[in-house]
N, C-alpha and C positions, 0 to 999 in steps of 0.2 A: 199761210204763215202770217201772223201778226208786221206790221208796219211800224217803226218807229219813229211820232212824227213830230213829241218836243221832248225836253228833258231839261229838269230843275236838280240844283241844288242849293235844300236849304240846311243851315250851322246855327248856331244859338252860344252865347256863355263864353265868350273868351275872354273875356273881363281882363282887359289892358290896360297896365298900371304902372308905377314906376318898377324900376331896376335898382337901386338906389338903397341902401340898409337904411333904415329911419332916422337912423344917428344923423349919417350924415345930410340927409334932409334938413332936418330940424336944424342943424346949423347954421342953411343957409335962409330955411324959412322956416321959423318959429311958428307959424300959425298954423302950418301943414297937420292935419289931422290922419297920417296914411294910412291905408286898410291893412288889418295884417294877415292878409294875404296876398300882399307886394312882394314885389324879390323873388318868391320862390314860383317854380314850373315846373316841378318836377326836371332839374338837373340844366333848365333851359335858363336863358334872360326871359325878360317877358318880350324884349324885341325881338329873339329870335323863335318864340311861342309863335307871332303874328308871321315870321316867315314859316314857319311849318306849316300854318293853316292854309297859308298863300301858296303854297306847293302842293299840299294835298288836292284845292281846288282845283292849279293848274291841271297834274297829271290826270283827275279826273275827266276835265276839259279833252284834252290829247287821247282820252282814249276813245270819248264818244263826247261829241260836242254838246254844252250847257248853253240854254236859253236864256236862263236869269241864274242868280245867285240871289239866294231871298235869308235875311239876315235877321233873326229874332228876339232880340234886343240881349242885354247888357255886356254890349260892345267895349265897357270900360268898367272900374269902380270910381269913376268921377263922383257921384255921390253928390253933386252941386248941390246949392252950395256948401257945406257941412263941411268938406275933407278941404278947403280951398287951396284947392293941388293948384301950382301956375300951370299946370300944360294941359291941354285940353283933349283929354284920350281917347275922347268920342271923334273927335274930327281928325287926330293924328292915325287913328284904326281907320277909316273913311280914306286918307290921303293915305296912307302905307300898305293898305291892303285893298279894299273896295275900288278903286280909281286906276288901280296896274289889273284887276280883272280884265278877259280877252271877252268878257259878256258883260251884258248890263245886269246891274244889281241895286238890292234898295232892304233899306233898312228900318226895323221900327227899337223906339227906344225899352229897356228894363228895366226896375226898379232902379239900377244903379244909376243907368242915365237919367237921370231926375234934371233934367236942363228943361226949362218954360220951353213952352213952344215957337217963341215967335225966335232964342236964340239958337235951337236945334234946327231951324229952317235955314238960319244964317249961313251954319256951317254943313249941312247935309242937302241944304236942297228940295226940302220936301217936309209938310209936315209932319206932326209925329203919327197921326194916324189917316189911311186913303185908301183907295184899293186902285189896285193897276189891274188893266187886259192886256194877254202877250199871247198873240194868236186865240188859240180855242180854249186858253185859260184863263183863268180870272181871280185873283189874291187877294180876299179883303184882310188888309195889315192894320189890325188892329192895335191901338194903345189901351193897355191893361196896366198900365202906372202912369192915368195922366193927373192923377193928383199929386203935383209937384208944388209944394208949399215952400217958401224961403230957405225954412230948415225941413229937413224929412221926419214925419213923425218918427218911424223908428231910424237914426243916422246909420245904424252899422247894416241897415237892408235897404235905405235910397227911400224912394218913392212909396207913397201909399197905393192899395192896391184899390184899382176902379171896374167894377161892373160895366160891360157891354150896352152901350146907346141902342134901343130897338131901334130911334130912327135911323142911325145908320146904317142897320142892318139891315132894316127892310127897303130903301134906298138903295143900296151896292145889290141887294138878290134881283129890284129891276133893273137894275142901271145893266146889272147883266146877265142879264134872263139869258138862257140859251147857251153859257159856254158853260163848261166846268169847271165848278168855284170851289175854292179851298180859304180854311178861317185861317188865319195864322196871326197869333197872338204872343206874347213872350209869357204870358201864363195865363191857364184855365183853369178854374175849379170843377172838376169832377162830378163833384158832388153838389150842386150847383149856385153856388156863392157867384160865380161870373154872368149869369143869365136870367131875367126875369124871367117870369112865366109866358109873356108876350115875346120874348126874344127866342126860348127855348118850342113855343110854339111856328114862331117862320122858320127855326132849322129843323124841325120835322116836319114841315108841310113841303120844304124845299126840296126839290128832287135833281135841282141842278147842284148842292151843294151835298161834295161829295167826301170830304175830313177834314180835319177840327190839327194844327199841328201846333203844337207849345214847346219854347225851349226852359229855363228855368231851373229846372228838376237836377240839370247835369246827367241825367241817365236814359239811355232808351226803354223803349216800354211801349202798350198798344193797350186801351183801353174799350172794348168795343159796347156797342148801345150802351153809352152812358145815360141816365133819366137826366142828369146835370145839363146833357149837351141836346136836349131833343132827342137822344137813340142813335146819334151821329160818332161814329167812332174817333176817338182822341188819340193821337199819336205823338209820343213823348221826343222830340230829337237828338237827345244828349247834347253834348257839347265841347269844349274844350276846358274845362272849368276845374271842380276840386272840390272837397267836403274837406269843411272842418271836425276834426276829431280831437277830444280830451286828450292830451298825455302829458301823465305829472302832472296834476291841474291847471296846466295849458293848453288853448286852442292852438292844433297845430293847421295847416293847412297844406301840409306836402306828407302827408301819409296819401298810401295807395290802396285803392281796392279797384279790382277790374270792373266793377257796375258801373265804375264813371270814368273806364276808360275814353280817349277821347274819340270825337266822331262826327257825323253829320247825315243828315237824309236825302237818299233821291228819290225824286218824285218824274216818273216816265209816262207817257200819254204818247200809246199807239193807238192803232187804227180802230180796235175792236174792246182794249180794255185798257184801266188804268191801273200801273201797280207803282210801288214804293217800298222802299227798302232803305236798313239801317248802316251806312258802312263805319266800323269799326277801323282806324287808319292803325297802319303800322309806325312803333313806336317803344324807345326804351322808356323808362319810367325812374328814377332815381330820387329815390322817397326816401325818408324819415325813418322806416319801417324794411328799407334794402331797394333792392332796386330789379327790376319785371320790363320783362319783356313779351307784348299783345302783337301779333301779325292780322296783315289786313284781310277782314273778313267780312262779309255779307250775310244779315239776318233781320228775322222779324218782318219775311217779305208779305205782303199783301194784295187783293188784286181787286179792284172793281169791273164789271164787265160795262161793256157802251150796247148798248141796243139800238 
């Protein structure tokens, strides 16, 4: 019988913003640029969005103990500096959610947190991209929007999007030779915009680096031997997020469809193989388009064997 001897979970997209109708924003701060996808949660605040996510964690915690919580960036629509919100949503998601975790946890930024480096460190602790070891596993947390310019090239998507440094990757494959190592980026290109031919070369020669995990998308989904990624399987984490859709030639952003129900990944490391799976949390949904009810479920499981 297989041994159970750590356990992850990693979330992606909750993009924490104001509560706030625009109007009355703009009131009191005229410069405010807010995303319009503030306000609405499908039927929630966006405070009580980050207590839902905080809950989902915890009961997961309570039923079988987490080792880390590994966070895949666009913790906010802070948008720095572009939207110049006063409140700083990356560090209030940090202090309201990350900080009350019963585990340690660690975060890399997404397009939306477009914050320089040296002030993401100030308030997170760490910079935007590193890799941590936690026992027999090893996370290179990659930053995939570290070009963060004054203004964001595109403002309504944050950050421009950066290609993988080979020397940091070949660097973190020694640094830890020997455990079982996972990419985890807030986006990957598929098709291989994210990886040179020298970087897509170390993740096919690499046989301790065992999947590729991106948030982003807002959707679950499994991509296996991608040429983009070396042949390394890409694993999509959903999120808690939303898609904008036309109606009445308006972007709405509180229509519903269950592919981006919300959710998050666990990642398990027993004695003999490694598996990972999508859970889909239970949840009303009170959309634009009515309102849905998802219960929680398990799918898209995967398994790698250890020899």
């Amino acid at each position: 019988m297989s041994t159970l001897k750590q356990r992850f979970l990693l979330v992606s997209d909750m993009h924490y913003t104001m509560d706030q109708p625009t109007k009355e924003w703009k009131l009191a701060h005229p410069e405010v640029k807010p995303s319009a996808a503030a306000v609405h949660a499908f039927g929630k605040t966006q405070r009580e969005k980050i207590e839902k996510i905080y809950e989902d964690i915890l009961t997961e915690h309570q039923q079988s103990p987490l080792d880390a919580v590994l966070v895949l960036g666009d913790l906010s629509i802070d948008d720095y500096d572009y939207r110049k919100l006063p409140i700083n949503y990356c560090k209030r998601f940090k202090e309201e959610l990350m900080d009350r975790l019963p585990c340690p946890s660690y975060a890399i930024p997404g397009n939306h947190d477009s914050w320089p480096n040296a002030l993401w460190k100030e308030f997170m602790g760490r910079d935007r991209r590193f890799s941590v070891e936690i026992g027999d596993v090893a996370f290179l947390m990659e930053d995939s929007f570290a070009n963060v310019p004054a203004l964001p090239n595109d403002p309504a998507s944050g950050a421009g999007f950066t290609p993988m440094d080979a020397d940091f990757l070949r660097s973190c494959l020694q640094k830890h030779q020997g455990k079982h190592i996972f990419l985890c980026a807030h986006h990957v290109h598929a098709a291989g915009r994210s990886f040179s031919d020298e970087c897509r070369a170390l993740l096919r020669e690499s046989r301790d680096l065992i999947w590729l995990f991106r948030g982003h998308t807002h959707v679950a989904g499994v991509y296996e031997g991608c040429d983009g990624t070396g042949g390394k399987t890409l694993i999509d984490i959903g999120g808690y997020g939303y898609e904008g859709v036309m109606v009445e030639a308006r972007l709405d952003f509180n229509v519903f469809d269950e592919k981006w129900a919300w959710g998050y990944q666990i990642l398990e490391i027993y004695d003999d193989k490694i598996r990972t799976y999508h859970v889909r949390t239970d949840n009303v949904y009170h959309a634009t388009n009515g309102e849905f009810s998802v219960s929680k479920r398990r799918e898209r499981v995967l398994e790698h064997p250890i020899l």
